[in-house]
C-alpha positions as a Markdown table, in Angstrom:
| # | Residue | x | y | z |
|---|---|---|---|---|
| 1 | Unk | 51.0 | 92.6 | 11.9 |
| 2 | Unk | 50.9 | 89.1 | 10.8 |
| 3 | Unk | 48.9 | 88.1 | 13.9 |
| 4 | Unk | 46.3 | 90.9 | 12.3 |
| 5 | Unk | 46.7 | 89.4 | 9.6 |
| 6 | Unk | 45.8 | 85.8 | 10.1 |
| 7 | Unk | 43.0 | 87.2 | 12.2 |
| 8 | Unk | 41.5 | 89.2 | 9.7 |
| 9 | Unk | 41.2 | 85.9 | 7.4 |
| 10 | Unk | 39.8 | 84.1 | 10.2 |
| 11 | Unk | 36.7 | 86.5 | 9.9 |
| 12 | Unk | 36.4 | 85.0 | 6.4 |
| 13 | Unk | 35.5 | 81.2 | 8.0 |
| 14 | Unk | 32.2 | 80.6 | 9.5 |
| 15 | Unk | 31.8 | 82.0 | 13.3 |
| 16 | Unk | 32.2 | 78.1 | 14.5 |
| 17 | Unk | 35.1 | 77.3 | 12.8 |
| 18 | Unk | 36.7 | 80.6 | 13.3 |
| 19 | Unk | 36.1 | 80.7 | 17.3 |
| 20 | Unk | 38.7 | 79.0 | 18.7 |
| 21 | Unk | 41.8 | 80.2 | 16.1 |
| 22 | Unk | 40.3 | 84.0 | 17.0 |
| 23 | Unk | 40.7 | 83.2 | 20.7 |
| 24 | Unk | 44.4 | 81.7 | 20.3 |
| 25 | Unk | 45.0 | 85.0 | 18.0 |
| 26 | Unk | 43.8 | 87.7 | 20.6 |
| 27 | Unk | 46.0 | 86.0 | 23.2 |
| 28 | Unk | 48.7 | 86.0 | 21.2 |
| 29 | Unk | 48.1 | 89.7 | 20.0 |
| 30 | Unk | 47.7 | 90.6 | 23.3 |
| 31 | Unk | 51.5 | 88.8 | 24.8 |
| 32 | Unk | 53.0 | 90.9 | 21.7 |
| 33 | Unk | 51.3 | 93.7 | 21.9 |
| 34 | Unk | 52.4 | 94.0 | 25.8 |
| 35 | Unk | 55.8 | 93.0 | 25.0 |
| 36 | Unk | 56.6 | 95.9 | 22.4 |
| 37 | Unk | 55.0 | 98.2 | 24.4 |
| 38 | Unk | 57.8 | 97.0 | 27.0 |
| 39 | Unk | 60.4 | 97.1 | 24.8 |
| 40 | Unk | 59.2 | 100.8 | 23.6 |
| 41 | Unk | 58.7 | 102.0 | 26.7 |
| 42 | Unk | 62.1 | 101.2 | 28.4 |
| 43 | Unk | 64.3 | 101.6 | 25.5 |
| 44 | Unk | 62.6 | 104.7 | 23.6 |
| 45 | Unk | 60.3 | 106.5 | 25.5 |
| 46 | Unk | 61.5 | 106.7 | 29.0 |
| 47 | Unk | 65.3 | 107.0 | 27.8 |
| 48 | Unk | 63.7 | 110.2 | 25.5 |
| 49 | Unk | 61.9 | 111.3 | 28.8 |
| 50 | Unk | 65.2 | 111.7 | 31.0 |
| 51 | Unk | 67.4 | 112.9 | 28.3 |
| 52 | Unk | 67.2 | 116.6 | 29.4 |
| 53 | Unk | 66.3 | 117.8 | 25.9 |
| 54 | Unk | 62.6 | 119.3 | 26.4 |
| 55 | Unk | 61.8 | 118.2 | 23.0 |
| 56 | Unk | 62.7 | 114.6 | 23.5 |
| 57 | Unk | 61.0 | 114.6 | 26.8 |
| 58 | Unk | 57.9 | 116.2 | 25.5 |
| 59 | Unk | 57.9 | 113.6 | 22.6 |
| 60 | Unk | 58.2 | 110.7 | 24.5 |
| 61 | Unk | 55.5 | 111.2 | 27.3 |
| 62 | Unk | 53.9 | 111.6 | 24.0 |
| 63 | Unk | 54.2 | 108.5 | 22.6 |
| 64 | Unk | 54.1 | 107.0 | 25.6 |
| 65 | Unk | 50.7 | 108.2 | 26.5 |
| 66 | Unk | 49.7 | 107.5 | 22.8 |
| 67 | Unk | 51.0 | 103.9 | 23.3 |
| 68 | Unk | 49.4 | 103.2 | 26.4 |
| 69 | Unk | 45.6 | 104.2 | 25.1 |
| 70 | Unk | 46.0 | 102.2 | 22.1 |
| 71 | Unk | 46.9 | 98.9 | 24.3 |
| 72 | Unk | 43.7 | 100.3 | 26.5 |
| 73 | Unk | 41.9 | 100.4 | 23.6 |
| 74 | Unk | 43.0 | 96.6 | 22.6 |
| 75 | Unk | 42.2 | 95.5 | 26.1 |
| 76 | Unk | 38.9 | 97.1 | 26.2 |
| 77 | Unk | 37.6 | 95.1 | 23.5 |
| 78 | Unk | 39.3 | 91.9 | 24.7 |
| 79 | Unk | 37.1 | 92.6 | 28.1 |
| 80 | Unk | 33.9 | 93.5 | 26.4 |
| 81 | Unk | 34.0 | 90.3 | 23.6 |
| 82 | Unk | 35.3 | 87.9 | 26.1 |
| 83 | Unk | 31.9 | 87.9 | 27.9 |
| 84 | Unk | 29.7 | 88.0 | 24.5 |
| 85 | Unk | 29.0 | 84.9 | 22.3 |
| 86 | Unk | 31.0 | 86.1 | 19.2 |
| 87 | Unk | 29.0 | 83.3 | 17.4 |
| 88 | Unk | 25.4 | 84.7 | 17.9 |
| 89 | Unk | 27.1 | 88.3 | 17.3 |
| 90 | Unk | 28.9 | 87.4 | 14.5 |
| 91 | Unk | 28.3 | 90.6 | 12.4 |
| 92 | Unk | 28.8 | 93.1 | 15.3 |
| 93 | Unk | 32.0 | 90.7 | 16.0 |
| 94 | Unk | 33.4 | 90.7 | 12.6 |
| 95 | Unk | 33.1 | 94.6 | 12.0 |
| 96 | Unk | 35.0 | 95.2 | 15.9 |
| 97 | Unk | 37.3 | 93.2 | 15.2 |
| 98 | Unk | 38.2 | 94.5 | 11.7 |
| 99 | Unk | 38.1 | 97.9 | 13.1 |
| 100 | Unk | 40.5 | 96.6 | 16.0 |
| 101 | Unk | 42.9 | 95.6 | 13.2 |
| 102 | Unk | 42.9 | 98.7 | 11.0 |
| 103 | Unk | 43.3 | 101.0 | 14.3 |
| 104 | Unk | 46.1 | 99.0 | 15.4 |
| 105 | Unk | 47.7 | 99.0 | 12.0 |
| 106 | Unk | 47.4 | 103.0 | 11.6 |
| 107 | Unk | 48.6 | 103.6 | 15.3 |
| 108 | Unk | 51.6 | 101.1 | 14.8 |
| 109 | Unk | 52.7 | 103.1 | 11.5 |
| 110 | Unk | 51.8 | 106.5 | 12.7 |
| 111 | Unk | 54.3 | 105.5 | 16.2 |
| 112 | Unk | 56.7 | 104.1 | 14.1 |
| 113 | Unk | 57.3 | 107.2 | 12.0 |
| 114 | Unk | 57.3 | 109.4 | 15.3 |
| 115 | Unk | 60.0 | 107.3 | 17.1 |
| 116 | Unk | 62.4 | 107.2 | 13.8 |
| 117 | Unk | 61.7 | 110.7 | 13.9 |
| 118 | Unk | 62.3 | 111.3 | 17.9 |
| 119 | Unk | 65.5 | 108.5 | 17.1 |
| 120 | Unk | 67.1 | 110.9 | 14.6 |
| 121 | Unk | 66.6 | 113.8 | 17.0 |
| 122 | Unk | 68.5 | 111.7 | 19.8 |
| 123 | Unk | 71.1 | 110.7 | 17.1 |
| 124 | Unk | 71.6 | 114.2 | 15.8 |
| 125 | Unk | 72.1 | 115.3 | 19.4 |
| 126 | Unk | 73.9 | 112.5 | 20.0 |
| 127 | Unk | 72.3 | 111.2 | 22.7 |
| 128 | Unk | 71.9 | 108.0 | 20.4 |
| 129 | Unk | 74.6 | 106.4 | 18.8 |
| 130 | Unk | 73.7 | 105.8 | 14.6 |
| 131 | Unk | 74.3 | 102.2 | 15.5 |
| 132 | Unk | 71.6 | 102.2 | 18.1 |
| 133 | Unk | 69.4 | 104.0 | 15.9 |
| 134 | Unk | 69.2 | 101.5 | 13.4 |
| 135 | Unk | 68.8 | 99.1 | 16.0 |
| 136 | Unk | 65.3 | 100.7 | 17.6 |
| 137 | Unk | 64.1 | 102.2 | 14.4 |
């Protein structure tokens, strides 16, 4: 979030000046972005897949699905504004990329409620220790 964050002032500057911190900040964005979905997928999603439980398994090729069209989404509109000239579409630029942000905000919060929530199933079932559940929550 505080990549967002800093990216979101950036649209504040003038197109020139912003440019090259925006470019730095998508690649960024984009090595954690790939990174958590890593992390989700192998120690949430596909552990939740394989547990036997139907309604773990059914959740998690949930979220996983979820997770990989939002990082489709992200990647879209890193292949679409990496061959435009952000500074002559500054305006269109600005409102993507503010858009961008707030989807990637509301699908990060709306995930992270549905993997505590798939977490205390595990636990409850005990296919999770507590311990662990703190952990990945």
């Amino acid at each position: 979030m505080a990549i967002i964050d800093r990216a979101t002032a950036c649209l504040e500057q003038s197109p020139e000046i912003a440019r090259a911190e925006l470019a730095h900040l998508r690649w960024k964005l984009a090595r954690a972005l790939r990174e958590y979905q890593v992390f989700k997928h192998s120690h949430i999603f596909d552990p939740a897949i394989a547990s036997g439980s139907p309604s773990l398994a059914e959740a998690g090729r949930r979220l996983k699905i979820d997770c990989i069209a939002g990082g489709e989404t992200f990647f879209r509109y890193v292949r679409f504004w990496s061959s435009k000239d952000v500074v002559a579409n500054w305006g269109e630029f600005r409102a993507a990329t503010r858009d961008l942000g707030r989807n990637l905000r509301d699908h990060v919060s709306s995930e992270g409620t549905q993997i505590r929530l798939l977490l205390a199933e595990a636990t409850k079932r005990g296919l999770v220790s507590a311990r662990e559940d703190r952990l990945q929550a």
